[in-house]
C-alpha positions in Angstrom: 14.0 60.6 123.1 10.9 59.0 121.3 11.9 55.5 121.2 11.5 55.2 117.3 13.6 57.7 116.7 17.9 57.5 116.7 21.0 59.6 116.7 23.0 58.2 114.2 26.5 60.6 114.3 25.2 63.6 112.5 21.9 62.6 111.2 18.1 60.7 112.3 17.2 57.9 112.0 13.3 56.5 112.3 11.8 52.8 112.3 8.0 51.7 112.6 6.7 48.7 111.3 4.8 47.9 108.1 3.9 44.7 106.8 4.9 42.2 109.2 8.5 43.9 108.9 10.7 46.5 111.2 11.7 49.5 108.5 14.1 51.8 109.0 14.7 55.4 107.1 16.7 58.2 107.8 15.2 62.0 108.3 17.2 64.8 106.7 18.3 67.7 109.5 20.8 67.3 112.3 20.1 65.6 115.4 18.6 69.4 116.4 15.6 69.0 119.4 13.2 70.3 117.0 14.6 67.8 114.6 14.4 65.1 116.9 10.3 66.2 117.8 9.4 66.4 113.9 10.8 63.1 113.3 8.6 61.5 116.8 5.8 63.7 115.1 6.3 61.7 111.8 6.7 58.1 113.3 3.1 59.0 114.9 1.7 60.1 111.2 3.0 56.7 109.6 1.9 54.6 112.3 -1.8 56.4 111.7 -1.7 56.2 108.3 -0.5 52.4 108.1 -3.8 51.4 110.2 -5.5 53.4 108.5 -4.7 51.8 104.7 -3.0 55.2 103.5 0.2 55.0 104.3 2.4 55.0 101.0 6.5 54.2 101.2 7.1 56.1 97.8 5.6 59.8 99.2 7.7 59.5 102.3 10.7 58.2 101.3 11.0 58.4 97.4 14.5 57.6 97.3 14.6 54.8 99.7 15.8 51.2 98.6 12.3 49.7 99.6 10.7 51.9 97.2 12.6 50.8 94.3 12.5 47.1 95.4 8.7 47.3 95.7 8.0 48.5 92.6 5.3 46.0 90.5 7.8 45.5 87.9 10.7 44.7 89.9 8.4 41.4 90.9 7.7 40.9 87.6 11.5 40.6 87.0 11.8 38.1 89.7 8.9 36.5 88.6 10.3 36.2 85.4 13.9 34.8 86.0 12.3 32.4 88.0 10.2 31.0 85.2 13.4 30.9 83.0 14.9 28.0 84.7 11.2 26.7 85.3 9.6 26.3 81.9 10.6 25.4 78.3 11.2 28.5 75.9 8.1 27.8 74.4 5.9 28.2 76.7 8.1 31.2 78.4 7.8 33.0 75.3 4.1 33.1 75.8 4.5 34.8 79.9 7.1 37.3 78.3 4.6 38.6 75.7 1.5 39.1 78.2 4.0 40.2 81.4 5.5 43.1 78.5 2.5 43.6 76.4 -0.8 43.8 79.0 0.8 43.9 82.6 4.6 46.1 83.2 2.8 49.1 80.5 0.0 49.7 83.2 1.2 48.1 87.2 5.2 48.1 86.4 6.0 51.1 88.0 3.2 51.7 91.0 4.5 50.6 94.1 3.1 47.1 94.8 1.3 47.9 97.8 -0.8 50.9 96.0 -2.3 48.5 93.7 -6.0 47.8 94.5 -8.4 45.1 93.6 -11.0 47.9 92.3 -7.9 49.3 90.1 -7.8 45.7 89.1 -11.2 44.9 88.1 -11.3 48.1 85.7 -8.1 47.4 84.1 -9.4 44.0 83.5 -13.4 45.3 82.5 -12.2 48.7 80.5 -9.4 47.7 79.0 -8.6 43.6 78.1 -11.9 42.4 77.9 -13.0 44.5 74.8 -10.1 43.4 72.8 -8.9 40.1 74.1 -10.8 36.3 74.6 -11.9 35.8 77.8 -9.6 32.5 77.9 -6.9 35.0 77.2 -7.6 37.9 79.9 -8.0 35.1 82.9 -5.2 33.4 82.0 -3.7 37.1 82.5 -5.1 37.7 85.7 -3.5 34.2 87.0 -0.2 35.6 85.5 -0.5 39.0 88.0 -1.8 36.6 90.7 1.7 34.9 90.6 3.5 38.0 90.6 1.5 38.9 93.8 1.8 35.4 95.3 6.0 36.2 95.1 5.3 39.6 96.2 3.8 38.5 99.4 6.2 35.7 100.3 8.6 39.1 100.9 5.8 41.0 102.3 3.6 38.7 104.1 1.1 41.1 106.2 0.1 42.4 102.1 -3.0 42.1 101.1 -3.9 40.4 97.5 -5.9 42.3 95.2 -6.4 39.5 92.6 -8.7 37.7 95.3 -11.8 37.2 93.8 -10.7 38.3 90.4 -11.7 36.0 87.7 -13.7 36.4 84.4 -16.0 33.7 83.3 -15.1 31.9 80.0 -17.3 29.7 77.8 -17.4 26.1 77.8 -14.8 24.4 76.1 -15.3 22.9 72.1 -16.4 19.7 71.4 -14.3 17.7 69.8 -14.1 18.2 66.1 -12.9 15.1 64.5 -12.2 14.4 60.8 -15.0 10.7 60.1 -14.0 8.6 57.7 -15.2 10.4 54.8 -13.0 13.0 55.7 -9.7 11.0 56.3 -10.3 9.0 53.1 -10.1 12.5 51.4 -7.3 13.3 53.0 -5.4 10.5 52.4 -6.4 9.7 49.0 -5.8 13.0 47.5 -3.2 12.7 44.5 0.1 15.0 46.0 4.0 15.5 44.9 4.3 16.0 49.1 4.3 12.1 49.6 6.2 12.7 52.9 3.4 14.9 54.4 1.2 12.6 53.8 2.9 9.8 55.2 3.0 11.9 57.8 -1.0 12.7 58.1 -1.9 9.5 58.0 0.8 8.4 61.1 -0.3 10.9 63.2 -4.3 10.4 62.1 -3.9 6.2 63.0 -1.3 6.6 65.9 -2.3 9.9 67.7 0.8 11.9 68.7 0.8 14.7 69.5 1.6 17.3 66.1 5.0 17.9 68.1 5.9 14.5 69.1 5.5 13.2 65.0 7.9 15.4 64.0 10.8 14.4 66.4 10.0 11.1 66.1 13.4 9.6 64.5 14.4 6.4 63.1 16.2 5.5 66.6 12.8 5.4 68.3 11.7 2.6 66.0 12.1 -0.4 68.0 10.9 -3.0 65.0 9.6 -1.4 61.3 8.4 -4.6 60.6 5.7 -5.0 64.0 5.3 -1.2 63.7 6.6 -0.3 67.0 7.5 2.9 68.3 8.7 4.7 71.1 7.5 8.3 71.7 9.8 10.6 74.0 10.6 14.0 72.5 8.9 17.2 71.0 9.9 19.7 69.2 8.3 23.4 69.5 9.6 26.1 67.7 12.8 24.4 66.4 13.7 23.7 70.1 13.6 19.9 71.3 13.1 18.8 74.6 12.0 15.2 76.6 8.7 15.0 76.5 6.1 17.3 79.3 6.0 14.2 81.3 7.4 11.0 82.7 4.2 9.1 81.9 4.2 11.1 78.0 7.2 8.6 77.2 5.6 5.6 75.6 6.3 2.5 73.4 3.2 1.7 71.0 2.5 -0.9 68.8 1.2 0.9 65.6 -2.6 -0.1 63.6 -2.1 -0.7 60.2 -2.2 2.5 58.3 0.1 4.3 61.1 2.5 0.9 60.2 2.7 1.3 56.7 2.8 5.3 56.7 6.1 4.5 58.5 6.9 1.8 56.9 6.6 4.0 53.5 8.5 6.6 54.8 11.6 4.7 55.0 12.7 4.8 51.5 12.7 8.6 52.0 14.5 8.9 55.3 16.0 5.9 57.0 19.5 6.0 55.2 19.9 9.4 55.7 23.1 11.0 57.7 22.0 11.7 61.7 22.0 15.4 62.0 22.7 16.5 66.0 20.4 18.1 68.3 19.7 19.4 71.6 17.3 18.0 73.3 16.2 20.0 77.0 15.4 18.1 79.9 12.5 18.5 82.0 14.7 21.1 84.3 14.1 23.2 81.6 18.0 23.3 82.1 20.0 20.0 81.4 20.6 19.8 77.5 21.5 16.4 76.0 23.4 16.1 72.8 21.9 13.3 70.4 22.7 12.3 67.0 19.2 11.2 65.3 17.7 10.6 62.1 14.2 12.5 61.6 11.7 9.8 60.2 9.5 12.9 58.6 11.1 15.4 56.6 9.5 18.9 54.8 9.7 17.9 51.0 10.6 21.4 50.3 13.4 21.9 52.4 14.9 18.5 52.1 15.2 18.5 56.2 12.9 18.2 59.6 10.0 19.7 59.9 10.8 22.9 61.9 7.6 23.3 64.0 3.8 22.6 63.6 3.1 26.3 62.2 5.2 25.7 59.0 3.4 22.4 58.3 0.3 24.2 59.0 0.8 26.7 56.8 3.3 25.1 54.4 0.9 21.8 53.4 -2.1 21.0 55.5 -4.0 24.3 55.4 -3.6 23.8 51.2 -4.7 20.5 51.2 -7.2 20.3 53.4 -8.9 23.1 50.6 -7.9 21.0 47.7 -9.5 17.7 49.4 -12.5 19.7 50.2 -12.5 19.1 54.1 -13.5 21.5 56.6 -10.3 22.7 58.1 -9.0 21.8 61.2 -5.3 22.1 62.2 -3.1 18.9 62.3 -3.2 18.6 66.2 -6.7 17.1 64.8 -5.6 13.9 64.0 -5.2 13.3 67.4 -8.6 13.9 68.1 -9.2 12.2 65.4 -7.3 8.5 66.4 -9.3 8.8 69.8 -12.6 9.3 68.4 -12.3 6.4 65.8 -11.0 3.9 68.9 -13.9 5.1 70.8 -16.6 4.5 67.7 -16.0 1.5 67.6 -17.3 0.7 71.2 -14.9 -2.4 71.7 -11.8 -0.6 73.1 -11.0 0.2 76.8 -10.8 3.3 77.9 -7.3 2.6 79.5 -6.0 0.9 76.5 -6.6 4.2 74.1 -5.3 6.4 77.7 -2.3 4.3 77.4 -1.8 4.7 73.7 -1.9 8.5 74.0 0.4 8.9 76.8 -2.9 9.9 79.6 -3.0 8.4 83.4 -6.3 9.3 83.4 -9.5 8.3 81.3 -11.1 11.4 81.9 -9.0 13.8 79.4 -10.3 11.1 76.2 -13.2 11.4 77.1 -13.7 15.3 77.8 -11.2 16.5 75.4 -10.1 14.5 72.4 -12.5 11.8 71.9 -16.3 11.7 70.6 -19.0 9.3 68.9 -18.9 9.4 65.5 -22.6 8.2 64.4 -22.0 7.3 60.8 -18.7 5.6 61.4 -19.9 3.6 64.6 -21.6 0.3 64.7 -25.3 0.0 64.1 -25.6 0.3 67.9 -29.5 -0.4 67.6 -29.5 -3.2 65.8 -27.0 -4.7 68.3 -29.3 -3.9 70.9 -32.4 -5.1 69.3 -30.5 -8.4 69.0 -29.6 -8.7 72.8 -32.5 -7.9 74.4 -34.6 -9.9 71.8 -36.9 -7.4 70.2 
């Protein structure tokens, strides 16, 4: 008997091995000899067909457990779960939408090993790139490199056909901070939404992030008078969680106009009854139960500001118009505070780093600060001085 092939009681049994792994399937028939010498005959057809690249499990043995577990989408549904307990609801929200919209519709049920980098590339040249951002379809492509990636820890002989897959995407927008002129119109504007603008011009002269300035609460306030603050929460999407990192938590002494934007805000908020919340560790599993007091409320509602999309929509975007600034969303003012620290020329790199809750220099200066000209110092006239001309 063909050593590949097995009685086993009234039925065959054949093995070979593909991918690194031994398989074994079962032959319909009875354990006949001319059973027996079609099943040898097969083993010898797989075997050719695996070195030569054309072997598929799914025309051999359709109903076979392999083929069902090595269906695309049934690693997309592990890959999935595994980013459940991984990453905040937020941000899972976004994978969900891309894996069910762009990637299960066309791979989900090929067999993993059938699909090929060529396939690939015209999925990504036919069909994404006329109708999404480039930004968008590569950060796509890393998604289905993932999927792979888990695919291949199971099969590790498999091949990856996102290898050298990648789309180029333009270089990233300057800064686009509001100057002075601009934040004096802001801030200036006569509004019955005192509380939004409280909050504008804390987040514009303290630099939070949009999410961190509307968890902050009244427990985080270490001293009203000083203007001190703690930063460690966010809120996305109604959902609260500690902030993205251990070096995000922060305690600040506030400038001036962040001080007395808090400092007015009191007489709105600080008496207030503690309302209790959920707040997500960075397991993206352990919840926390905390009874705070939000320091900015939406005027409307009489409550905290649900997410960054309803002040967007709700206040800024209308009073940005009504101030006549150029809009930009509120995650501006962030830009913004780093831009104004670095026009001035006389504060450290580190010390603005620190303030915004960076390790590194290198993200103020590449993505949230830039010299503002007509707000800087007369830097020529300074020079001119010093070297005596």
């Amino acid at each position: 008997m063909h050593e590949n092939v097995e009685v086993r009681g009234n039925s065959i049994r054949i093995s070979f091995r593909y991918q690194g792994e031994r398989c074994r399937e079962p032959i319909p028939g009875d354990p006949t000899p001319a059973n027996l010498e079609n099943a040898a005959r097969l083993v010898g057809l797989i075997r050719h067909e695996i070195a030569a690249g054309t072997f598929s499990y799914a025309r051999h043995f359709p109903n076979s457990s392999k083929v069902k577990t090595n269906t695309f989408g049934h690693f997309i549904d592990l890959w999935l779960n595994i980013k459940r307990n991984e990453m905040a609801p937020s941000g899972l929200r976004v994978y969900e939408g891309r894996a069910e919209l762009h990637i299960r519709p066309k791979w989900g049920h090929l067999q993993a090993d059938q699909i090929d980098h060529l396939d690939l590339q015209e999925w990504v040249q036919v069909e994404l790139m006329p109708k999404l951002h480039n930004k968008t379809v590569n950060e796509i492509i890393g998604l289905v490199r993932q999927i792979f990636r888990l695919y291949r820890m199971r099969n590790r002989m498999a091949h990856d056909p996102t290898e050298g897959l990648r789309v180029r995407v333009p270089d990233r927008d300057d800064p686009d901070p509001f100057d002075r002129r601009e934040i004096d119109a802001i801030l200036s504007l006569n509004t019955e939404r005192e509380q939004e603008r409280n909050l504008a011009q804390f987040m514009i002269w303290a630099g939070p992030r949009v999410s961190e300035a509307i968890s902050l609460a009244w427990e985080d306030v270490v001293d009203l008078d000083k203007g001190i603050v703690r930063f460690q929460r966010s809120q996305v999407r109604g959902h609260y969680k500690v902030t993205k990192t251990r070096r995000s938590v922060r305690e600040v002494k506030l400038l001036r106009p962040a001080r007395e934007a808090l400092q007015a805000q009191a007489k709105f908020t600080e008496e207030l009854d503690a309302v209790t919340v959920d707040i997500k560790d960075r397991d993206n599993k352990t919840t926390r139960r905390r009874q705070l007091r939000f320091v900015f409320h939406n005027s409307t509602t009489k409550a905290a500001h649900t997410s960054s999309d309803m002040l967007l929509k709700g206040w800024w975007r209308p009073h940005l118009k009504a101030a006549g600034v150029r809009f930009r969303g509120p995650n501006n003012c962030r830009h913004t505070f780093a831009s104004q620290l670095l026009t001035t020329g006389a504060v450290p790199l580190e010390w603005i780093a620190d303030q915004m809750g960076h390790t590194s220099t290198d993200m103020i200066r590449k993505h949230y600060g830039k010299w503002i000209n007509d707000d800087g110092p007369d830097m020529v006239g300074i020079l001119e001085h010093a070297l005596k001309l």
